[in-house]
N, C-alpha and C positions, 0 to 999 in steps of 0.2 A: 725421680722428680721430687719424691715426697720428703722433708726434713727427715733426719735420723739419728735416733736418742740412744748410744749405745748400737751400733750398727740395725738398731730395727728402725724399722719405717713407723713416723710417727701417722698411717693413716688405715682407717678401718670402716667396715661397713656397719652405721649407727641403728639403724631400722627402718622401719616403712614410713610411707604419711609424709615426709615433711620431718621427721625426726632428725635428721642430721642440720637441718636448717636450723631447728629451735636449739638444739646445744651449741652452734654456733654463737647463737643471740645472747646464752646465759655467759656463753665463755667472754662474749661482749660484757654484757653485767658485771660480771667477777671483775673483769677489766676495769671498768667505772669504779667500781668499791675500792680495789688496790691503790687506783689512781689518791682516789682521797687520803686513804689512809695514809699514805706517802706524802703528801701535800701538809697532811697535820705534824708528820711527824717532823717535818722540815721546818714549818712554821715553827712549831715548840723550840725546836735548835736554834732556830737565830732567832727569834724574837723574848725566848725565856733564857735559853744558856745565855743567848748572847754571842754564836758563832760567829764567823767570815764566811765567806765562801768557803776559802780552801778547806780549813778545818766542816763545814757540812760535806765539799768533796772526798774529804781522808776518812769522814767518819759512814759515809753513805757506802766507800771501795771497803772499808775495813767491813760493815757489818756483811756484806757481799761475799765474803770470805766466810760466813759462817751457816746458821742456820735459814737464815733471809734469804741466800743465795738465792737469786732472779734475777730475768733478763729487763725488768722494770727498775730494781734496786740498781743494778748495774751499770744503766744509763744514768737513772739522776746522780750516781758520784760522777760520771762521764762530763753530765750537761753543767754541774755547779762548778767546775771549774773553766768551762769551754770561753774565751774571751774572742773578742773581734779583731778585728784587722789596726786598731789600736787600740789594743791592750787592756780593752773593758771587759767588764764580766759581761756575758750576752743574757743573762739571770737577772739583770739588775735592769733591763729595759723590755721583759716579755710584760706585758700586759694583763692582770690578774683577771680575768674575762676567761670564759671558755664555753662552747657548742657544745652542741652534739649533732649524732647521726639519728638516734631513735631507737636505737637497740637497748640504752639504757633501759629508757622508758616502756618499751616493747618487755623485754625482762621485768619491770617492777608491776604493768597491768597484769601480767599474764599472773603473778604472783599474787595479786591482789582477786583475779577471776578463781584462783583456785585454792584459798585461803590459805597460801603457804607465808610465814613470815620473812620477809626477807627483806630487813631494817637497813642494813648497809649500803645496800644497793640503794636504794629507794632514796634514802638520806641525800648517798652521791650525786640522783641526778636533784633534788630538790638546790644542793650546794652550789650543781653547774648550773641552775636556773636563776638564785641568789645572786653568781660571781657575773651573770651577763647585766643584772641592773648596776650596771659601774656607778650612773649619774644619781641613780638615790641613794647605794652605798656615799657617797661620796658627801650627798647632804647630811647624809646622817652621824656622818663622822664630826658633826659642825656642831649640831644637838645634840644628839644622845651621847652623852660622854660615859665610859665603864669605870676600873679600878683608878684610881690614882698614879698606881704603877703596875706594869705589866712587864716588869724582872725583877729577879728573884737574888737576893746577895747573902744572905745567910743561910746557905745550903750546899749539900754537895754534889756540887755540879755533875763529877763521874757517876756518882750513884743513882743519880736524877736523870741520865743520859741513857744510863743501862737498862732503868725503867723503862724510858721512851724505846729502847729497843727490845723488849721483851712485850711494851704493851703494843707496838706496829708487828710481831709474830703472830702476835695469838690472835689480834684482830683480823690477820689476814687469814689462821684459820676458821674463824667464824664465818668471815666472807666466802670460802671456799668451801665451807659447810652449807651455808646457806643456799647457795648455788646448785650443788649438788643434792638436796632436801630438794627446791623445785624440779628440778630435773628427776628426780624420785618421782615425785608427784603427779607431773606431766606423763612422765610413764607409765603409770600407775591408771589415771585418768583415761589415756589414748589409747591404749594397749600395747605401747610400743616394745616394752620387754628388753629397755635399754641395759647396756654392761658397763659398769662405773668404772669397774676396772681397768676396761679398753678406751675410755672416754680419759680417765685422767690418765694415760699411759699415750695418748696424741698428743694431750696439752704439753707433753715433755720438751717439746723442740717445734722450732719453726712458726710457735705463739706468743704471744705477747704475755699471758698468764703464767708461762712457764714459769717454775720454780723447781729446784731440788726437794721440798716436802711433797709434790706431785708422787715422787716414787712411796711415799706413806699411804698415799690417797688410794692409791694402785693397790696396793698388801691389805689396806683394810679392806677393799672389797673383793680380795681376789679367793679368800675363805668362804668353806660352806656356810659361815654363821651368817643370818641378815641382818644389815648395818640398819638402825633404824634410822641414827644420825648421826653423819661423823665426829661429829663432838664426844662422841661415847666408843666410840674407836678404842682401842688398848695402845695403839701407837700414837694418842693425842691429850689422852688420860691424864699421864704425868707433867706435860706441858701445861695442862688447863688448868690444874691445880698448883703449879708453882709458879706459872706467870700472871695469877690472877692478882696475884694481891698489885702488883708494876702497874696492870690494866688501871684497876683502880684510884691508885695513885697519882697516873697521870689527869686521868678525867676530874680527880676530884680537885688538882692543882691549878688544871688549866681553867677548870669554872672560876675558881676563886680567883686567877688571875687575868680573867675577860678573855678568854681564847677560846673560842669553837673548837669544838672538837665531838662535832653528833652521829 
């Protein structure tokens, strides 16, 4: 019954208490953070490159193919081209508003009750709370006016694009650092004696979080050394130090050019 990553079963026995419920809730959280990170890095392409659709579809299958490989990457080149029954983009009339269920939130008190940082998450749902006031966004779009211009024509666009996908990797490993740091801590707290190893070795398949770096997540804690934070991993090391400066780049572009991106 259970999904299978590599012919193993992606399902395991998490611990006692309630513990399987609560990694359930963070894999929810990681969920909420990815979602964003996704959503900025979409923004940034059509509203700074200046994309279409198609090309955000070709450029969302292509990163798909690489390091980003996810079953969330996957989908949005999927959804940016998907069109209706005449011939519309179906992208172009979803509604920028979004719910939740509470698991967000559930993940960002719990992290608040047990003084773990976890900026991303927390960000996400505050964004989903921001995207549901549509009618005061919408005054405010009337008053409060930003940059003059919010694109960009002397620059280059490939290199500017490469950024944005180097700075949506590393932020997704922060967020899946961050996640795992509460899930640390909650163990830590409860006494549950959780295995990070076996926790990101489910997320492989049959999850919405899934991704191909999960098998990184798995290797760093499946050694005797203890991970204090996967950020300091030996498998994430070289990544944090050469896609930081992209990270930065974009943040410090999209400020100057009136685009959220927190």
């Amino acid at each position: 019954i259970a999904a299978k990553y590599n012919q193993e079963s992606c399902v395991k026995y998490i611990g006692p208490n309630g513990s399987g419920h609560y990694v359930k809730m963070v894999h929810n959280g990681i969920e909420y953070s990815d979602m964003q990170l996704i959503s900025e890095s979409y923004f940034l392409l059509k509203h700074l490159i200046g994309m279409n659709n198609i090309e955000l579809s070709n450029t969302f299958k292509e990163w798909n193919k690489g390091e980003l490989s996810s079953y969330l990457i996957e989908i949005t080149g999927n959804i940016l081209c998907k069109k209706d029954s005449e011939n519309r983009f179906i992208i172009d009339f979803i509604l920028d508003t979004a719910s939740s269920k509470g698991t967000g939130i559930w993940t960002a008190k719990s992290a608040l009750d047990l003084n773990c940082p976890c900026s991303i998450v927390t960000e996400s749902v505050f964004l989903r709370f921001l995207s549901s006031l549509k009618a005061n966004r919408m005054i405010a779009s009337t008053i409060l006016s930003g940059p003059q211009s919010n694109t960009m024509d002397n620059f280059n666009k490939s290199e500017f694009i490469e950024d944005i996908r180097k700075a949506l990797y590393l932020g997704k490993i922060v967020s899946y650092a961050q996640g795992f740091s509460l899930m640390k801590r909650a163990s830590e707290y409860y006494n549950w004696n959780l295995n990070f190893s076996n926790i990101a070795k489910i997320f492989r398949a049959g999850c919405i979080i899934r991704a191909d770096f999960l098998n990184d997540i798995a290797s760093s804690y499946s050694g005797d050394d203890v991970i204090i934070d996967l950020l300091f991993a030996p498998q994430f090391q070289d990544i944090i130090r050469l896609y930081q400066l992209s990270l930065r780049n974009v943040v410090v572009m999209a400020i100057k050019m009136g685009i959220a991106v927190p």
